[in-house]
N, C-alpha and C positions, 0 to 999 in steps of 0.2 A: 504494500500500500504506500503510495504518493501523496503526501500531501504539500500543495502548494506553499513553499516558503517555509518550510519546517525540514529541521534537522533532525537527520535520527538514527544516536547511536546502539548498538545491542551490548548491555551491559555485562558482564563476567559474575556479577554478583547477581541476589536475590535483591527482589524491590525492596526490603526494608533495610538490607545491608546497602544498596547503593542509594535510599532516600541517607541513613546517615553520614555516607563518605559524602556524599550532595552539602550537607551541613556544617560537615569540619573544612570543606574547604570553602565555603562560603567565609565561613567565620576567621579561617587563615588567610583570606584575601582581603579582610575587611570589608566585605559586603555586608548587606543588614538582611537578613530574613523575616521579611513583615510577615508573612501568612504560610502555612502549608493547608491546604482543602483536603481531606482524603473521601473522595468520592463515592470508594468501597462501602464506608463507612454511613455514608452517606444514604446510603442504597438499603445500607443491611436495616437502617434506622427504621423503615417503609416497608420492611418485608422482602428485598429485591436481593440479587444478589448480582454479583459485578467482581470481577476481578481485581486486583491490585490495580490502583490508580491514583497519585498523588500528583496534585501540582502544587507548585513551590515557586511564593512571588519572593523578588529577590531584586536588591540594586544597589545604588548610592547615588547621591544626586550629582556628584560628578559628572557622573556618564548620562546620566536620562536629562539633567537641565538644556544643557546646549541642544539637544534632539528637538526638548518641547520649544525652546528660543526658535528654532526653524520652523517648525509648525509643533503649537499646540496640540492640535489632531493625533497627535503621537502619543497622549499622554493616555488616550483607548489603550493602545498596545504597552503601556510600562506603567508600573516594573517588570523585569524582564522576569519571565515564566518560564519553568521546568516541568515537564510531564514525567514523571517514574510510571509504567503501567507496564502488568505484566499481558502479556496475547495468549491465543488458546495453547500454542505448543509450550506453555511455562516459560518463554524466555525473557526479560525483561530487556526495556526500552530506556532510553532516553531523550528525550524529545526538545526542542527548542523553536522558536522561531529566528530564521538567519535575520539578522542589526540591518544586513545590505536590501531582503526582501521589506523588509519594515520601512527602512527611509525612502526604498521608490514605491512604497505603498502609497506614503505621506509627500512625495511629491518632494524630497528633501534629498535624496540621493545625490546630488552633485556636489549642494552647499555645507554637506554635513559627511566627507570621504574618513578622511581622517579619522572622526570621532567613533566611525564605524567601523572600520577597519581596526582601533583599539577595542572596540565590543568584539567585534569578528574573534579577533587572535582570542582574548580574554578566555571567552565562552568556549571555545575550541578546546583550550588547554584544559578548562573548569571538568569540559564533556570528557575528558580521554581519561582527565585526574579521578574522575568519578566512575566509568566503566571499565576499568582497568583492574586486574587483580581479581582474587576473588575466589568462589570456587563454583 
């Protein structure tokens, strides 16, 4: 499965072991972790049931201010978001939206290279530091 403008790694770990390496390296990078949702949970509340599914907002205004400076409009898509969900074969995900599809969302891609291209690398490394290892 394709989705438009989303990254997506296959993590090495279990969704609860790669929602915490998601946490310790948020917190070793100095990002702030405003929210985690967990969907599952959400589900089971209602009677439903659903797979492993977390999303995890996440940022620093460093990086998200200049975005919104270019367009407002952008501040729909941030903080930046992590999907943890596991699919039917048990294997877990990692999911993002790419900084580069978000700024030509918002019509901002030209005037805002740079500050995406530092979200780009960031998140990159965050994704491999998070699905990496594991058993």
């Amino acid at each position: 499965m394709t989705v438009e403008g989303m990254i997506r790694l296959r993590s090495n770990c279990g969704p609860q072991e790669t929602i915490d390496r998601l946490r310790a390296a948020l917190q070793a990078r100095g990002l702030t972790l405003f929210a985690a949702i967990d969907h599952a949970a959400g589900a089971t509340g209602v009677g439903l049931a659903l797979r492993p599914t977390v999303v995890l907002i996440f940022g620093n205004a460093k990086g998200g201010t200049p975005l919104m400076q270019a367009a407002q409009t952008i501040g729909i898509d941030l903080p930046l978001k992590a999907l943890v969900w596991q699919d039917a074969a048990d294997d877990t995900w990692f999911s993002y939206h790419d900084p580069a599809w978000l700024a030509a969302r918002h019509g901002i891609a030209e005037q805002t290279g740079a500050i995406v291209a530092n979200l780009s690398a960031m998140l990159d490394g965050l994704a491999k530091a998070v699905t990496s290892g594991g058993a």
